[in-house]
C-alpha positions in Angstrom: 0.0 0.0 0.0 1.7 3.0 -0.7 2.1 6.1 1.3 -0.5 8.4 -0.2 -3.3 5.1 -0.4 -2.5 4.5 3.3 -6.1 6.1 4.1 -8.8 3.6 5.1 -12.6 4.4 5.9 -14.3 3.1 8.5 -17.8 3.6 8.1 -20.7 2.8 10.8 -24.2 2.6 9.4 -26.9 3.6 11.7 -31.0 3.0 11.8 -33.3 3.8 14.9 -30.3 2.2 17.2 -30.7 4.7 20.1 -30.4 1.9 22.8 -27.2 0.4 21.1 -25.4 3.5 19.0 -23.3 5.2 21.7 -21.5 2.3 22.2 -20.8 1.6 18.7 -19.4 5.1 17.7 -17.5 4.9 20.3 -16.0 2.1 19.5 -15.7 3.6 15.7 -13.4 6.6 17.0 -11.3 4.5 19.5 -9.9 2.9 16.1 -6.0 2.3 16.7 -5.7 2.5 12.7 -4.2 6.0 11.4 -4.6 7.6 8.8 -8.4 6.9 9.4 -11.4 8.1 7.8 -14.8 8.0 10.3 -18.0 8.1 8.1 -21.2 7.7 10.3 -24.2 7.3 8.3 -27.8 7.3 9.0 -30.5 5.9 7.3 -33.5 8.5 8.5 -34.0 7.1 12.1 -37.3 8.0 13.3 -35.7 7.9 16.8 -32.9 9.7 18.7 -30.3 7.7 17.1 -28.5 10.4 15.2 -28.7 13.1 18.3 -26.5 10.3 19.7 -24.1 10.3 17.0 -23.8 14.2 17.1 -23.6 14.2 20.7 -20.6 11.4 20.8 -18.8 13.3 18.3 -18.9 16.6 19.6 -17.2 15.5 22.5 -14.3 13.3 20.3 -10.9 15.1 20.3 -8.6 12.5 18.6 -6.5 12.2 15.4 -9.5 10.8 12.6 -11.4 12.8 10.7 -14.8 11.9 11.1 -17.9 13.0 8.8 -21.7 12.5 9.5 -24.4 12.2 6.5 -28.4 11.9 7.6 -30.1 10.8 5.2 -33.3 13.0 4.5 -35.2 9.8 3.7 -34.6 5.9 4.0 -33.2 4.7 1.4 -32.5 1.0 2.2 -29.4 -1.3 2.7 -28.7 -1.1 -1.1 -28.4 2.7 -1.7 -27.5 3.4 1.6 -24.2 1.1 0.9 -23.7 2.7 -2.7 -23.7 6.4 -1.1 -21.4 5.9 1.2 -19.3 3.9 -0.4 -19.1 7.0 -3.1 -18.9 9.7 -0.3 -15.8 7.4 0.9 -12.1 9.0 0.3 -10.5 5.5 0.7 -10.2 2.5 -1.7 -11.0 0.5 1.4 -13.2 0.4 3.7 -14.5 -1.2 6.7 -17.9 -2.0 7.3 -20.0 -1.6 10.8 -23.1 -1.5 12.1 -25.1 0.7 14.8 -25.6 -1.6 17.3 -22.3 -3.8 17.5 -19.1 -3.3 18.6 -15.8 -3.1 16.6 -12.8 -4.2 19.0 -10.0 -0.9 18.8 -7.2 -3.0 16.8 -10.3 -4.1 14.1 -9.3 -1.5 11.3 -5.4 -1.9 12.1 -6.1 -6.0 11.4 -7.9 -5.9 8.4 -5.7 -3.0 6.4 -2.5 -5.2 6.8 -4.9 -7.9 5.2 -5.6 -5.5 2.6 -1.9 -4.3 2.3 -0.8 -7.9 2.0 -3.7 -9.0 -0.5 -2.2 -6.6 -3.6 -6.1 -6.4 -5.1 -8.1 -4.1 -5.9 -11.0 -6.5 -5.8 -10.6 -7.6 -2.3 -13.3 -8.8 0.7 -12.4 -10.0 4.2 -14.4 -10.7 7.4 -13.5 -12.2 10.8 -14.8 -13.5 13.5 -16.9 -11.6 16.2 -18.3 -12.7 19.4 -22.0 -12.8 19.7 -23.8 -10.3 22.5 -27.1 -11.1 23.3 -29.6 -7.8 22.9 -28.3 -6.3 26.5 -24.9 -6.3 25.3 -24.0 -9.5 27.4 -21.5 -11.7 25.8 -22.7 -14.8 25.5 -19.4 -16.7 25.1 -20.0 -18.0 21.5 -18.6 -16.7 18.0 -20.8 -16.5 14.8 -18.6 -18.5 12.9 -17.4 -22.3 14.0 -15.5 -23.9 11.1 -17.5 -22.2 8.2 -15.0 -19.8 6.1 -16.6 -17.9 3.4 -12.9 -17.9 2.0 -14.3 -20.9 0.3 -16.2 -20.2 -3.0 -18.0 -23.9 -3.2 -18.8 -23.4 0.9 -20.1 -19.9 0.0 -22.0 -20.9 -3.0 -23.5 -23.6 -1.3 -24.9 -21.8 1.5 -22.6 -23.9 4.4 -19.9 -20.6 4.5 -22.2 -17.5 5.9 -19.8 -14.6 6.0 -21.1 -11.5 8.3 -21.7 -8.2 6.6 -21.2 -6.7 10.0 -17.4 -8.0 10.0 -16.0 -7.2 7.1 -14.7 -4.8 4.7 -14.1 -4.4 0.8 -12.5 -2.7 -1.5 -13.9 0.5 -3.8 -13.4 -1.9 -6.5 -16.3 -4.5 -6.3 -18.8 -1.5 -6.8 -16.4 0.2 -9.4 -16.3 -2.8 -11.9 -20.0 -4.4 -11.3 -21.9 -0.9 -10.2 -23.6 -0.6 -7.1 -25.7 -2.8 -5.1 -29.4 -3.0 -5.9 -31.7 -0.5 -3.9 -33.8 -3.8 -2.2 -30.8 -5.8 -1.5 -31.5 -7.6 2.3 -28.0 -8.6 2.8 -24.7 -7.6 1.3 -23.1 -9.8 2.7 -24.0 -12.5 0.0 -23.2 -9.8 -3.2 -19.6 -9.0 -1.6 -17.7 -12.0 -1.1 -19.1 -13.7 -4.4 -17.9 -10.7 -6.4 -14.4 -10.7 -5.6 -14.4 -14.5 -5.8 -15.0 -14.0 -9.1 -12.1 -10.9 -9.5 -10.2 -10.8 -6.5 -9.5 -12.5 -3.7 -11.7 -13.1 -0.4 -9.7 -13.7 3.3 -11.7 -15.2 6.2 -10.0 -14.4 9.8 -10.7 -16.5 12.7 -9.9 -13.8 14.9 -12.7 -12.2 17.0 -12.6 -8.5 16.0 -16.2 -7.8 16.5 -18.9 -7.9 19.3 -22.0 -8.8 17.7 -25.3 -7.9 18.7 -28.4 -10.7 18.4 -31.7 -9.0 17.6 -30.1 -5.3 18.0 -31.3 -4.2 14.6 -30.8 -3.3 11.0 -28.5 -0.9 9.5 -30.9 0.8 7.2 -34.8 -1.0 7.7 -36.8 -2.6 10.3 -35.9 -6.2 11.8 -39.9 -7.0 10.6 -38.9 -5.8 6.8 -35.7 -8.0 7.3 -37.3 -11.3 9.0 -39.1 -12.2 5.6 -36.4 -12.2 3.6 -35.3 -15.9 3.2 -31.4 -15.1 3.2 -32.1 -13.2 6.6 -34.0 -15.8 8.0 -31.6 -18.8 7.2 -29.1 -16.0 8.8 -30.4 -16.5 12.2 -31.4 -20.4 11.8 -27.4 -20.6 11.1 -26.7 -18.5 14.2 -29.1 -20.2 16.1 -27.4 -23.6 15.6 -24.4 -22.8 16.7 -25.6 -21.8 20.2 
């Protein structure tokens, strides 16, 4: 990676998260990573999630320049992705939502993944330990054994890599365009495109706390729990506790 591509994004997507958001911004601008981008998005809560944002970073006095967008109307997983994925001053950049918990080495981690990869089509998640709704660990990991680093796995269905994990590269939207406006769960599109250019890395490492039945980053869990993908989602998660 070369000195002036050192940036990275980090950007945390937010959605009617009041009970949960503080704790993930803060987590968002205790990132060890530098030179780091902050992007904190919102999709139109109809809550007090963004005054939480704004409050957080009013107080925040450290090295990253961070941004906030609010969205003057929902605009979905899809289109919420694409726009801050344009908005984004990085050719990489790490994904998060409102109501988990990135560990404070996560960015750090993943761009010497990224640095190492030599891609511009490039996808990696990790691990992350899964919280139950009051943010109490519940001393299991999303992912036992199932590596979305495979492409027969992933295509299958037996590899289910977590959106909430993972980070990409400018590139999967620059050569296939952006993600449809309905999409339910990137984390299907992601992996599968830089399979097919790139290269994907799995990480067993636990960089992540992730919350069970915290939310959505851009709709409501009841648009999200008919959505067949999202619903084999949980029955996968569900299994492994």
């Amino acid at each position: 990676m070369a000195a002036n591509e050192s940036l990275v994004t980090f950007a945390l997507f937010t959605f009617n998260q009041q009970k949960y958001v503080r704790e993930a911004v803060r987590s968002a601008l205790l990132q060890e990573y530098s030179p780091l981008e902050i992007i904190i998005s919102d999709d139109a809560s109809s809550d007090g999630t963004f005054q939480i944002v704004e409050d957080e970073v009013s107080k925040y006095t450290g090295p990253h320049r961070v941004r906030l967008n609010r969205n003057a109307e929902n605009l979905g997983l899809g289109d919420h992705l694409n726009l801050v994925v344009g908005m984004s001053k990085s050719n990489f950049i790490v994904l998060a939502a409102g109501d988990d918990i990135s560990y404070p080495a996560r960015t750090s981690v993943l761009a010497e993944e990224y640095r190492n990869s030599a891609t511009k089509y490039f996808y990696i998640s990790s691990n992350a330990e899964i919280m139950d709704p009051t943010g109490q660990e519940t001393g299991r990991k999303v992912i036992q054994g199932s590596h979305p680093d495979d492409l027969l796995r992933l295509v299958i269905g037996s590899a289910m890599p977590l959106g909430a994990t993972s980070a990409c590269t400018k590139g999967l939207f620059d050569f296939f365009g952006g993600l449809h406006r309905n999409l339910m769960n990137e984390d299907f599109v992601l992996p599968h495109r830089a399979h097919l250019l790139g290269r994907v890395v799995y990480l067993e490492q636990t960089l992540v706390s992730y919350r069970m039945g915290g939310g959505s980053m851009s709709q409501d869990n009841e648009d999200l729990s008919s959505n067949d993908r999202f619903a084999g989602r949980a029955r996968y998660l569900a299994r492994q506790q």
